[in-house]
C-alpha positions as CSV (number, residue, x, y, z in Angstrom):
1,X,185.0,-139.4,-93.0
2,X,186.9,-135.9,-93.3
3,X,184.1,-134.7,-95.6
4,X,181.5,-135.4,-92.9
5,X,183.3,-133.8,-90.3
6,X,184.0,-130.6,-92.3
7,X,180.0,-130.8,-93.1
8,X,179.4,-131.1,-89.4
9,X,182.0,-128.5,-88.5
10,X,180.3,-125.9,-91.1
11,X,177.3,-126.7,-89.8
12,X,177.9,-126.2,-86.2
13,X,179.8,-122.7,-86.6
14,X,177.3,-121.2,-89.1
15,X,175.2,-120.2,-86.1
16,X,178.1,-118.7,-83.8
17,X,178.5,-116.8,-87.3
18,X,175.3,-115.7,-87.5
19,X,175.1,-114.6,-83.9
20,X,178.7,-112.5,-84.5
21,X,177.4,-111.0,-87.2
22,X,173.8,-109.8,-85.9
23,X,175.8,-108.6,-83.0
24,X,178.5,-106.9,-84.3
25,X,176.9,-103.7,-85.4
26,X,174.7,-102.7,-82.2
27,X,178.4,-104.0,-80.4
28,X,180.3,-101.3,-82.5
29,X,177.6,-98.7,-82.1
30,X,177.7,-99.0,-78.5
31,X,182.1,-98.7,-78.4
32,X,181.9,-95.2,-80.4
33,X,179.0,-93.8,-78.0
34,X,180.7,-94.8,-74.8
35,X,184.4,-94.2,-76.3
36,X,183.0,-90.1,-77.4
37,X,181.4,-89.5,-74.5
38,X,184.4,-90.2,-72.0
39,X,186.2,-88.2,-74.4
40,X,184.0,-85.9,-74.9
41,X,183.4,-85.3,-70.7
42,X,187.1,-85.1,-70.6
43,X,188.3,-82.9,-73.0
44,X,185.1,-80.1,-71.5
45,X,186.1,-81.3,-68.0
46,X,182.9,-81.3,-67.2
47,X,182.4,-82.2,-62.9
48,X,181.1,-85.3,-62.3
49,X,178.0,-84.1,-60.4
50,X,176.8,-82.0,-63.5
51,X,177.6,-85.0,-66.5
52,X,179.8,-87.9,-65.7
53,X,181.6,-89.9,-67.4
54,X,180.8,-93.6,-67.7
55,X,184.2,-94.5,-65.8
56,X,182.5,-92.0,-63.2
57,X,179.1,-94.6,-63.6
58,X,181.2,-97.6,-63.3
59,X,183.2,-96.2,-60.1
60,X,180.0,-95.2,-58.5
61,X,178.3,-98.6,-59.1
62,X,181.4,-100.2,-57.8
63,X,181.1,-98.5,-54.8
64,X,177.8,-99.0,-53.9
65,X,177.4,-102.2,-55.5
66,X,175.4,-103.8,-52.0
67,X,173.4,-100.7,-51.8
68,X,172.6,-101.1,-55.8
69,X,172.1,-104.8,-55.5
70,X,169.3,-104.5,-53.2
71,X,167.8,-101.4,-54.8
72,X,167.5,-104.2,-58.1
73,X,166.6,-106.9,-56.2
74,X,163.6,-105.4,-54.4
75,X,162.7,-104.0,-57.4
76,X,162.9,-107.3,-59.4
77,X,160.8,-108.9,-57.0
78,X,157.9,-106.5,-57.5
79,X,158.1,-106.2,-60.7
80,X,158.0,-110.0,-61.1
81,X,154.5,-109.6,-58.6
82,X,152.7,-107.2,-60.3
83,X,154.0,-108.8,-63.8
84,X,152.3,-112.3,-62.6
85,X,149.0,-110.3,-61.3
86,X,148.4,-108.2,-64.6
87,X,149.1,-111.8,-66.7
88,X,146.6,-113.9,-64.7
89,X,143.5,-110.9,-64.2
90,X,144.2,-109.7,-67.7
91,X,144.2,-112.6,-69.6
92,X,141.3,-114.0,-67.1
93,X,139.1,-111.1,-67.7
94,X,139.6,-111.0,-71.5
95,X,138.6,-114.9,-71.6
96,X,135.2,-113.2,-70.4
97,X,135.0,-110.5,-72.2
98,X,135.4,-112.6,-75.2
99,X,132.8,-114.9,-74.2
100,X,130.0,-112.7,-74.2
101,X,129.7,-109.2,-76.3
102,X,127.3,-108.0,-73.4
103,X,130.1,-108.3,-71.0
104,X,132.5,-106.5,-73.2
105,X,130.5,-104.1,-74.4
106,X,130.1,-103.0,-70.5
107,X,133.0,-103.6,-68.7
108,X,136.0,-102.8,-71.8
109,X,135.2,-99.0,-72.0
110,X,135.8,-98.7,-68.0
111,X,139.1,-100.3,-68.7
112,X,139.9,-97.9,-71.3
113,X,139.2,-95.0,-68.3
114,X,141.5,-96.3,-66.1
115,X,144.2,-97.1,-68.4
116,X,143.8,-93.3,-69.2
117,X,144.0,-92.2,-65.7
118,X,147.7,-91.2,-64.6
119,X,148.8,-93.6,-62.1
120,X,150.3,-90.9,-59.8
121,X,146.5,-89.4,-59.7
122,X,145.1,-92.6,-57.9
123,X,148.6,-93.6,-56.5
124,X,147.7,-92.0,-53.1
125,X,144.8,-93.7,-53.2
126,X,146.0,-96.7,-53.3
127,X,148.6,-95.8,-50.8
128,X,145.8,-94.9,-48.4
129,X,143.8,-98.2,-48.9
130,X,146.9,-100.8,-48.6
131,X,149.6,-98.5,-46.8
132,X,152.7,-97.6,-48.2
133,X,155.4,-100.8,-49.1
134,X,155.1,-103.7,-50.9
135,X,151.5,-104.4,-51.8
136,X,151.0,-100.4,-52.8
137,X,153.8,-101.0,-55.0
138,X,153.1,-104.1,-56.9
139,X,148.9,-102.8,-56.9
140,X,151.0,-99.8,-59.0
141,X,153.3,-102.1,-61.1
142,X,149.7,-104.0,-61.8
143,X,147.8,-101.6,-62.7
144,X,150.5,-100.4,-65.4
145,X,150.7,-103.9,-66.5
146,X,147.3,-104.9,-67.2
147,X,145.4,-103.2,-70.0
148,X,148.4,-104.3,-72.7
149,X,147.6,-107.9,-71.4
150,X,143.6,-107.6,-71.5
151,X,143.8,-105.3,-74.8
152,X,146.4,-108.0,-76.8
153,X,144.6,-111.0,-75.2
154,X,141.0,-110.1,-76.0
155,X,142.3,-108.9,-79.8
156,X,143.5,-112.2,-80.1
157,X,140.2,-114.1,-79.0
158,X,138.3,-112.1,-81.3
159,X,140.5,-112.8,-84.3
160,X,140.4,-116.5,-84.4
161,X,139.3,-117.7,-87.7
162,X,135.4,-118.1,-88.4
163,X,135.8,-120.9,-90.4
164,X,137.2,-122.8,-87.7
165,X,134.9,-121.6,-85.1
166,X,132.1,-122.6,-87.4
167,X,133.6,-126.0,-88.0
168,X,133.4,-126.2,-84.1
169,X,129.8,-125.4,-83.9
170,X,128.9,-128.2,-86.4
171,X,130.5,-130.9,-84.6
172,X,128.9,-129.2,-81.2
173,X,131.1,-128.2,-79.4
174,X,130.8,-126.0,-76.1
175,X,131.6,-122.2,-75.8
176,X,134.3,-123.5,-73.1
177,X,135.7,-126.4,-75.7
178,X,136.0,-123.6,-78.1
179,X,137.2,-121.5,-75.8
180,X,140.1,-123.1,-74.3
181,X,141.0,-125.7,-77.7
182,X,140.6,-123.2,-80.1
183,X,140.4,-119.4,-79.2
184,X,143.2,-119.4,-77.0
185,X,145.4,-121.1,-79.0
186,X,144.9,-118.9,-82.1
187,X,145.4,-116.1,-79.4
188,X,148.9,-117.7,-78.3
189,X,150.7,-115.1,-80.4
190,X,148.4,-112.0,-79.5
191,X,149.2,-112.8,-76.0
192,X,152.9,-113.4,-76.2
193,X,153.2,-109.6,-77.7
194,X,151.1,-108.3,-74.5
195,X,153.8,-110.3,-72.2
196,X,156.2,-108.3,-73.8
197,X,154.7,-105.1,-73.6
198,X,153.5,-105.5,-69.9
199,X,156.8,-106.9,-68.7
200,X,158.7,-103.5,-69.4
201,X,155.9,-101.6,-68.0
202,X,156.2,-103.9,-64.7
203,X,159.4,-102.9,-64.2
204,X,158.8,-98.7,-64.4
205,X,155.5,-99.2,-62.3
206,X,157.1,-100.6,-59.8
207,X,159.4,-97.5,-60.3
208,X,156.8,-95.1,-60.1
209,X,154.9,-97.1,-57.2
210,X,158.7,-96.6,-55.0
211,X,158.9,-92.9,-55.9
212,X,155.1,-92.7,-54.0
213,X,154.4,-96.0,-51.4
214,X,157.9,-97.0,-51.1
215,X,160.0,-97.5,-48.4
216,X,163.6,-95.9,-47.7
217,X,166.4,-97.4,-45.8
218,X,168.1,-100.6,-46.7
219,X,165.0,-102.1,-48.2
220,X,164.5,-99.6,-51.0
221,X,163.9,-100.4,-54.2
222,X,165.3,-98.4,-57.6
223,X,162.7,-95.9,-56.9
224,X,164.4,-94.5,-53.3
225,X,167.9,-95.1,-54.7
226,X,167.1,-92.8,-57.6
227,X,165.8,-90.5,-55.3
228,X,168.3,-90.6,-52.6
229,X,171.3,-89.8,-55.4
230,X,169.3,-87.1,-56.9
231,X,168.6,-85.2,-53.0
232,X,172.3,-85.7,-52.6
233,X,173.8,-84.7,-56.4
234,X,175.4,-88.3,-56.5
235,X,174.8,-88.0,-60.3
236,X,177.1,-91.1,-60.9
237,X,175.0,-93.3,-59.0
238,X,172.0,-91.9,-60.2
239,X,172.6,-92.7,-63.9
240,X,174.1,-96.4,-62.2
241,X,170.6,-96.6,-60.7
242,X,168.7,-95.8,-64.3
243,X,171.0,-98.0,-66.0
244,X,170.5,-100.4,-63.8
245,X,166.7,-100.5,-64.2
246,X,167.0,-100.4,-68.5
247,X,169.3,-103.7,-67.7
248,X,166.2,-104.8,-65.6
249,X,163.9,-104.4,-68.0
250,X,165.7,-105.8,-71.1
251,X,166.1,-108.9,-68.9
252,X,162.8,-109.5,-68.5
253,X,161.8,-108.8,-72.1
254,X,164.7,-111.4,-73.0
255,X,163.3,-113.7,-70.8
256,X,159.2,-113.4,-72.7
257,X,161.3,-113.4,-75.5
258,X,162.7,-117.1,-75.2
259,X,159.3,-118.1,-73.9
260,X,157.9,-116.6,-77.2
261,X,160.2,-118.8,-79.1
262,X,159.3,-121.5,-76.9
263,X,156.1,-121.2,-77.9
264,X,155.8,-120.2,-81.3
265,X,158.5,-121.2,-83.1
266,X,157.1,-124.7,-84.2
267,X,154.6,-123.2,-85.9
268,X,154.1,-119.4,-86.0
269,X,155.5,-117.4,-88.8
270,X,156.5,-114.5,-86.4
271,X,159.2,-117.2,-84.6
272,X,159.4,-119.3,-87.4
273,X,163.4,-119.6,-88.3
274,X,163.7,-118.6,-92.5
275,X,166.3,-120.0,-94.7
276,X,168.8,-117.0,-96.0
């Protein structure tokens, strides 16, 4: 009986072990590099306007923890919008695109353009055709979003194994059986690394799209706060604010990241868990 519970026990804390020691390093890393640079910004006495220190970063966010709440917050929210819309037109249009070469061949080099257009160039566009706010913003936080999910997605449609889409054709099955129990499934994994690509890239176009269509005042988003601290030299609150949105995204790329495991991990080598 004292054997099996010393089995179980080992058993049970080999993953806290594991999870200790894969986070120990990047833990350590991160001590030093806050630890020198307070000591650093203290021993220059450098003002906290010009370089402050992270106790200054910490104070500041503190301080205007409501005002930095709902900066993150709004900005969350749109990013979450745009994230959805470049997910279900991306992933939709590359379902078509795969289905015929004639529509790929003429609609994926105009993707390519606009991918290659700076967003700030057709921003004010945009801006003019929706107004400024909330749909400007997450049209912006779209448009950054999408090509990764139509460029991974269609990749992965036109990788699936011929064999297999050969031993559909023998037993007749339709381009939309195919389609949905076969070429999208082999795609799964294609897919999962455009999530995590265009979940990032949510987060700075909706960013970008406050810096142009936002709106100021209490219902600003990341983008105004950044801008307010920078007008004002509240340098403190300004690297709160950037922080802020790097916490943001990381969340969010956790978050595909579980889904990816989710996913995968039964039976893709990518999430499949090795031994040693």
């Amino acid at each position: 009986m004292a054997g099996r519970l010393e089995q179980r026990t080992g058993r049970g804390s080999r993953p806290l072990a594991a999870f200790i020691k894969k986070l120990a390093p990047p833990l350590a890393a991160f001590i030093v590099f806050i630890g020198g640079w307070q000591l650093i910004c203290y021993l220059l006495q450098a003002p906290a306007y010009l370089v402050p220190k992270p106790s200054d970063i910490v104070k500041a966010a503190i301080e205007n923890r409501r005002e930095l709440w709902t900066a993150v917050s709004t900005t969350a929210f749109e990013s979450v919008f745009g994230f959805l819309l470049s997910i279900v037109l991306g992933i939709s249009f590359a379902i078509l695109m795969a289905s015929s070469k004639v529509v790929e061949e003429s609609v994926y080099p105009y993707a390519i353009i606009m991918q290659t257009i700076p967003i700030v160039a057709i921003a004010p566009l945009i801006v003019i055709w929706f107004d400024a706010g909330f749909r400007a913003i997450v049209i912006i936080a779209f448009l950054i979003g999408f090509f990764p999910m139509l460029s991974n997605t269609l990749i992965g449609l036109n990788s699936t194994e011929h064999n297999l889409r050969n031993l559909f054709y023998l037993y007749n099955a339709k381009p939309l059986q195919t389609m949905w129990r076969l070429r999208i499934p082999a795609a799964l994994p294609y897919i999962v690394a455009g999530l995590k690509i265009s979940c990032t890239l949510s987060v700075i176009g909706a960013i970008v799209g406050e810096y142009i269509a936002g709106i100021g005042g209490g219902n600003g988003g990341l983008g105004y706060a950044i801008t307010y601290a920078a007008g004002r030299l509240k340098t403190p609150y300004l690297f709160a604010c950037g922080l802020s949105a790097s916490l943001l995204g990381i969340l969010f790329f956790l978050l595909v990241n579980l889904l990816a495991k989710w996913m995968l991990s039964s039976w893709h080598e990518s999430e499949m868990k090795r031994e040693g």
